[in-house]
N, C-alpha and C positions, 0 to 999 in steps of 0.2 A: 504494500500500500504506500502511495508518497506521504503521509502524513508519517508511519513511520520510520519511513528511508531519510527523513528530512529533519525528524528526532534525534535518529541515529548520527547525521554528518555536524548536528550541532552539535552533538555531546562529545562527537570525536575532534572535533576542532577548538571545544573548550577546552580537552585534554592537552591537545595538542599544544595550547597556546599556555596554560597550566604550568604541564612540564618546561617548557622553554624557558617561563617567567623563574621557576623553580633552580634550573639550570644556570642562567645568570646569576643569579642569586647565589649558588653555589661559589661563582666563578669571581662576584664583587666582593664576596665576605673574603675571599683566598683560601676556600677548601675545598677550589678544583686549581692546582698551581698551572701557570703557565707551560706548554709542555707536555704537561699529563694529559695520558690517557688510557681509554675507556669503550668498552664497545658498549651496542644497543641492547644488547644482552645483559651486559651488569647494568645498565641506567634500568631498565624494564623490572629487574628483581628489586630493583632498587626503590623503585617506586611503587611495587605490586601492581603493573601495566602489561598489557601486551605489547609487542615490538615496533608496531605498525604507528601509532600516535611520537614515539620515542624517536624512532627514526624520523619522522614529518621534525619534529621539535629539533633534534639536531641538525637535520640540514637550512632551516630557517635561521638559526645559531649561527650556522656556517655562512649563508647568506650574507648574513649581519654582520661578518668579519669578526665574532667571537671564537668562534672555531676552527678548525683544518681538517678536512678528509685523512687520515691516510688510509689507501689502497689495499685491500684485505684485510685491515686489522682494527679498523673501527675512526675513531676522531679524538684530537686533542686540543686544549687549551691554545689557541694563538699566542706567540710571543712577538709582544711588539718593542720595538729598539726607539730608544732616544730621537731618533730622528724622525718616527711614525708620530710621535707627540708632540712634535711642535710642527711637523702636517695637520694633525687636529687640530691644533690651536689655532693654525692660519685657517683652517678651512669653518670654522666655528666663530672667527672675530670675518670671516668674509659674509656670512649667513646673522651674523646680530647686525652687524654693520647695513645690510638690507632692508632687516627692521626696521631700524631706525631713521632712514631713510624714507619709508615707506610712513612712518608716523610722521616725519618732518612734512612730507607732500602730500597725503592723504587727509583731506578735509575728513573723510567718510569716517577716519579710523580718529579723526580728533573731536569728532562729534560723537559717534559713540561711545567714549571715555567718560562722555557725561550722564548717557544714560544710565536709567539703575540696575540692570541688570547690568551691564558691563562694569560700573563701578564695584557693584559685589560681589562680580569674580573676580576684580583687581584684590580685593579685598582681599579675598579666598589665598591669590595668588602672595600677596604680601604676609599673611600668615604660615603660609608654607617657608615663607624666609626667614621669617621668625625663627619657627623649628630647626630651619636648618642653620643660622645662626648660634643658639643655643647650644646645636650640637657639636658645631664649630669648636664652642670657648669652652666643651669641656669635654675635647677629645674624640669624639665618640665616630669612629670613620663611618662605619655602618648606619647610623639614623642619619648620617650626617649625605649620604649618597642617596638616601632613600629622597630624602626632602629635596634635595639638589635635582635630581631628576623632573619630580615633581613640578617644582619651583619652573623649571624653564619650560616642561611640558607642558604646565597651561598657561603660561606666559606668550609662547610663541603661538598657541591657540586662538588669546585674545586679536591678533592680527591676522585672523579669518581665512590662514592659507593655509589646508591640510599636510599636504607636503613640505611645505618647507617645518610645519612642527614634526613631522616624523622624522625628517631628514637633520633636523637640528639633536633632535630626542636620540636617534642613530651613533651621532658624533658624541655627545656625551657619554652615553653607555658605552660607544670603545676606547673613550676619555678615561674615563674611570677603571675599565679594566686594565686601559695599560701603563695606570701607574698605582694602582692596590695594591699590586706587589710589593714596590718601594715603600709604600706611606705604613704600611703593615708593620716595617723592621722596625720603625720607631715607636719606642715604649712608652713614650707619654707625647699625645700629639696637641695636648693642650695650648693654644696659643699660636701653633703651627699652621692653622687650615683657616683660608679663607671667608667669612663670615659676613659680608656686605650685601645679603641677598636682599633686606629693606630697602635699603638705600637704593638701590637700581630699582625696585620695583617704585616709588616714591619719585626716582629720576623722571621716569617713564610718565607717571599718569600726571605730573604737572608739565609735561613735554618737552623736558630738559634732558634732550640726548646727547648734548655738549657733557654732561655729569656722566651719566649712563655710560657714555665711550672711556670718559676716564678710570668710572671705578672699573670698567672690565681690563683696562687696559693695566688696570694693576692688579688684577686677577691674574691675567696671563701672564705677566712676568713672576708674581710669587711665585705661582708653581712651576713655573718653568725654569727657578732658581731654584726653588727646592729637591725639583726632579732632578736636576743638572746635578744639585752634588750628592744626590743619594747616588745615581749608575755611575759617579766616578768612585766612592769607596771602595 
């Protein structure tokens, strides 16, 4: 019957999507390391699944440039080199820089700032900065990537273009995976992790992109100093 052939391909694409979200998550906390690997077979016992959703989930993984094929013997963790991350950086400050451009000239997008639903998902979106500020000043890498995701996920949402929030939301996630590694070895990260996430969002709805480009722009270089001398140790 299509009604439940149609049950079925949502339940296996929630799985599907499930697993994948489960698997990052593996991969941002750092207990899937860089490298390692795993076939469909141990994720599937692992999860108490069959192979068929697990397999969908890792080549989406793969897709997303979180993972690597190898050829008869299952997938590993992508390692990314010093040089992949300050790719992201450029290709992340070329995708905000858009934004903000887009808010500079777009009447549409400065008039809807005012409405009240848009102001309440600013809202929404400044609270998630909150949290991840918080999680910032005391350490905490884990809550601290959750919110950060978040935070620019429905940040770049508010500017009405699906793709470029997916494609912005992309760079971050392989932001984050390819330097968890590094920010991991340090045992108290308090003080260390950038925490301006009000502040741009604040930049933003009074339509002050002059500020917004500054504080990212000193986002990009913290960690891009930070990263710099943890892969030289």
């Amino acid at each position: 019957m299509p009604g439940s052939s149609g049950n079925g391909a949502v339940t296996r694409s929630t799985l599907r999507q499930q697993i994948a979200d489960a698997l990052r998550d593996e991969v941002l906390a750092g207990r899937l390391q860089p490298g390692q690997e795993f076939t469909v077979k141990e994720i599937a016992e692992q999860y108490g699944v069959s192979a068929t959703p697990v397999r969908e989930a890792l080549v989406d993984l793969s897709a997303q440039g979180l993972l690597e094929a190898d050829q008869h013997r299952g997938f590993h963790v992508h390692e990314y080199s010093l040089a992949d991350f300050r790719g992201m950086i450029e290709a992340r400050s070329l995708v905000t820089d858009g934004m903000f451009q887009a808010l500079d000239s777009s009447h549409r997008i400065l008039q809807e700032l005012d409405e009240p639903r848009t102001a309440a998902a600013v809202a929404g979106v400044r609270r998630r900065g909150e949290e991840a500020q918080r999680a910032a000043a005391a350490g905490d890498l884990t809550v601290l990537i959750g919110y950060d995701l978040r935070f620019w996920r429905e940040l770049s949402v508010l500017f009405g273009n699906p793709y470029l929030a997916d494609f912005l939301h992309r760079l971050r996630v392989q932001t984050w995976v390819c330097t968890v590694q590094h920010l991991r070895r340090l045992t108290d990260l308090r003080g260390s992790l950038w925490s301006a996430h009000p502040a741009v969002a604040d930049a933003l709805y009074r339509r002050d992109t002059a500020t917004a480009r500054e504080l990212l722009t000193a986002y990009n270089g913290h960690y891009l100093t930070l990263i710099e001398g943890l892969t030289a140790d």
